[in-house]
Each structure stands twice: as C-alpha cells, then as structure tokens.
N, C-alpha and C positions, 0 to 999 in steps of 0.2 A: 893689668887690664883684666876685668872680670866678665867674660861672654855669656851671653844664657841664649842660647838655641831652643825656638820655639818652632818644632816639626806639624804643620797642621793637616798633613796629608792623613786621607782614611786608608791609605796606601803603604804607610807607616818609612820606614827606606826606601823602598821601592819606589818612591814617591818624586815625579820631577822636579817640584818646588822643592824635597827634601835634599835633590843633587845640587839645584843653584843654593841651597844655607849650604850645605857644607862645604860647596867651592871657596865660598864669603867667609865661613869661620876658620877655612884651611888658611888662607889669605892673612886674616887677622893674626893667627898663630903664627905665622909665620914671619910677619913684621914683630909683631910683641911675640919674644920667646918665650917671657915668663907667664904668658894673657893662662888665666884657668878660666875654663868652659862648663859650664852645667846645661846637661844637653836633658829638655823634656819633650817626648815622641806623644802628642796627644791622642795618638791612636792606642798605643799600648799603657798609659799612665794619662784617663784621660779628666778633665777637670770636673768636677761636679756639678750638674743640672741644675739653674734655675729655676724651681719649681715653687708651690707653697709652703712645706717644710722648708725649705730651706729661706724664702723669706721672712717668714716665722721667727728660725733663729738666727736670722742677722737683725731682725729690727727685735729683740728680747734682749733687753738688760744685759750682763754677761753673765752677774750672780743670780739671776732670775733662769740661766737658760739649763732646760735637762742633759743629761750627759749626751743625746743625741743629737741635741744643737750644738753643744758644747764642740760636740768631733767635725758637723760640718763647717763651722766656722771657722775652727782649726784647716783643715783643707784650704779653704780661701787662703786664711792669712797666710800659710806656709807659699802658694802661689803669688799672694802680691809682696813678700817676703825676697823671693827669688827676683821680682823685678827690679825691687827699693837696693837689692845689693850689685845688681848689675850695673858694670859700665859704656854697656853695647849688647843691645837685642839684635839678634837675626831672626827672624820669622822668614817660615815659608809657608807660602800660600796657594794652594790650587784653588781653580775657579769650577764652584760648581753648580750650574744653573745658576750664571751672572753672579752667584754670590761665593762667598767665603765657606768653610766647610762647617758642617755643625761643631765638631771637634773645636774648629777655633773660634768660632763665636763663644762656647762657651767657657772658654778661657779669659777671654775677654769680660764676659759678665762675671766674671769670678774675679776678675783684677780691679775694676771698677766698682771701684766701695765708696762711697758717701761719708765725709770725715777721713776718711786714709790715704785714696790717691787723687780727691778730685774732692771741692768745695764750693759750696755756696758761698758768695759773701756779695756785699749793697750793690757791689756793681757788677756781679755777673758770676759764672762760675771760676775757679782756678784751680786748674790743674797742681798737683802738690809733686808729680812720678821728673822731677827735673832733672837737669845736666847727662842727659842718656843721649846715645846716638844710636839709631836703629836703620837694621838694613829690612830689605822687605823684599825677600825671592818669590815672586809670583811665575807657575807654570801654569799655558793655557793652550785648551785643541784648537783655537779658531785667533783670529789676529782682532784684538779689542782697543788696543793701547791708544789714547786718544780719540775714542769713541766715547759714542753717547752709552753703548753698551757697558762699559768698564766701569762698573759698581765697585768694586773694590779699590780703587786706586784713592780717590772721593772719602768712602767708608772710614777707609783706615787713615787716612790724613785728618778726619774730624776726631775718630775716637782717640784717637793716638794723642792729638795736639790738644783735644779734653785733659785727657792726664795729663798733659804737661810737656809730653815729648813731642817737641818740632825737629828736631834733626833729623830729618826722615831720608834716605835715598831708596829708591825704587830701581829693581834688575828684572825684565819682563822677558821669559824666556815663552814665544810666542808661535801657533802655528803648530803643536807640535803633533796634531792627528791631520796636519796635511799633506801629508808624503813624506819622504825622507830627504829630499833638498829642503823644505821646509824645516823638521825638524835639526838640521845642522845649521840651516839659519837664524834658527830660534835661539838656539844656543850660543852661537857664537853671538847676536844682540844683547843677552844676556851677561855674557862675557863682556862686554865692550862697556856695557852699564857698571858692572861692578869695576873694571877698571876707572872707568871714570871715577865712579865713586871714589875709590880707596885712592886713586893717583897714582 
C-alpha cells in the first residue's frame, strides 16, 4: 500500500485536522505493515499559485515553453505524480471561513490538469485519478456537519469524484473552540468515523 498524506493546515503539525490524518495513516500502517507513506505539509512545501504565468505555461506547447515554464510545470506534474502513484490519500482539512484553506485549494488546482487527471469527452467529463481510496480529516471551531453551512463536505465530494476518486470516507472532528467537553467530544466523533471507516 502506498499512502500520500496531504497536511492542509496553515498550522502545519500543530494543526487538528493534521492530528485526525495522522491518527488515519497510523491506522493504515498499522494494518498494512509494509503501506510506504509520502507525507506533504502544504504549509512548509506548499503548491504553486494559480496565477497568469503559470496559466501561460501550462497551456504553452511543452517544446514552446521557457525554462521558467518549464520548472512550473514541473511542480504540477511532480504533485499529480504523487497522486497517480498513490493507493490511499489522507487529506486533512481545517475549515476556514466555511471554506477549505488557501494551502489546499491550491493543491488542488495544481492536481487538476485537463488531459491528465480529468477529461472532456461527447458525454461529459471523466475523471482519469481512479482505483484510489481516500480518507478526509476535517477539524472545525463550531459544529457544521450536516448543515447548510458545511461547504467543504459537498466541495470536496465534487472535485474529488471530477478526478475520478469516489471512494471517499469523511472523519469530522467537530466543536473544537467549544470548550473542552466539546473538544473530547469532537474527537472521539472523529475517532468513531474513522473506525467506521477502516472497520
């Protein structure tokens, strides 16, 4: 088994959605003894901005593109690289201002390529990123799950199942700047999702 650990806190470890992935990938190792992990902290290694250069050199020829396209492209490919060889993603996700962190949005727009992990064709688009199973530790201050509020749950079930990956399990560690019976309860919900999940 090959794991890639995807940290989206600006929090970097420290980070609660960084403590529920690593509960999940301790988990994983520990059923699979042989499972090797590639773990990226999008706080301290983080992906590259979608901006106009970089549009630039993704829609430029390859032989057409300057050495400074050349190397952002590189970047991408090296991150949807890490997806295409994985057999299990853990992403963790803090919620911030209803959304997902900048850090992992833009990882996201970096794995999301046109022709690589995701296509057009007559009837529709098709995800190409298949046979993955991904876990998805969200930590949040306030209790969302199953609200109209919870953008992220929605979010990531579209982009995700765009490229191709539907095996999706969700562990919502919830509650957690509501006092401290909250946050034990946040955690142990958490805990109870990911046993579910893994069984």
């Amino acid at each position: 088994m090959k794991i890639l650990q995807i940290n989206g806190s600006a929090r970097s470890e420290a980070g609660n959605s960084t403590r529920i992935a690593n509960d999940i990938v301790a988990r994983l190792q520990a059923a699979n003894p042989g499972a090797t992990l590639v773990q990226r902290d999008l706080a301290r290694d983080p992906a590259p901005v979608i901006d106009e250069a970089a549009l630039g050199a993704l829609f430029t020829p390859a032989e057409q593109r300057t050495s400074e396209q050349t190397a952002r492209v590189a970047a991408s490919d090296a991150l949807v690289a890490e997806v295409q060889a994985a057999d299990v993603l853990v992403i963790g996700v803090p919620m911030y201002n209803f959304g997902i962190s900048t850090q992992l949005k833009n990882w996201i727009d970096a794995i999301a390529r046109a022709g690589v992990t995701f296509r057009y064709t007559e009837n529709g688009p098709e995800g190409l990123v298949k046979g993955k199973k991904v876990f998805v530790a969200f930590a949040r201050g306030g209790r969302y799950r199953g609200t109209a509020a919870d953008t992220q749950t929605p979010y990531l079930q579209t982009v995700l199942g765009f490229l191709g990956m539907t095996d999706i399990h969700f562990a919502y560690a919830e509650g957690l700047n509501m006092g401290e019976d909250a946050v034990k309860q946040g955690f142990a919900e958490a805990e109870a999702d990911i046993e579910a999940a893994l069984g």
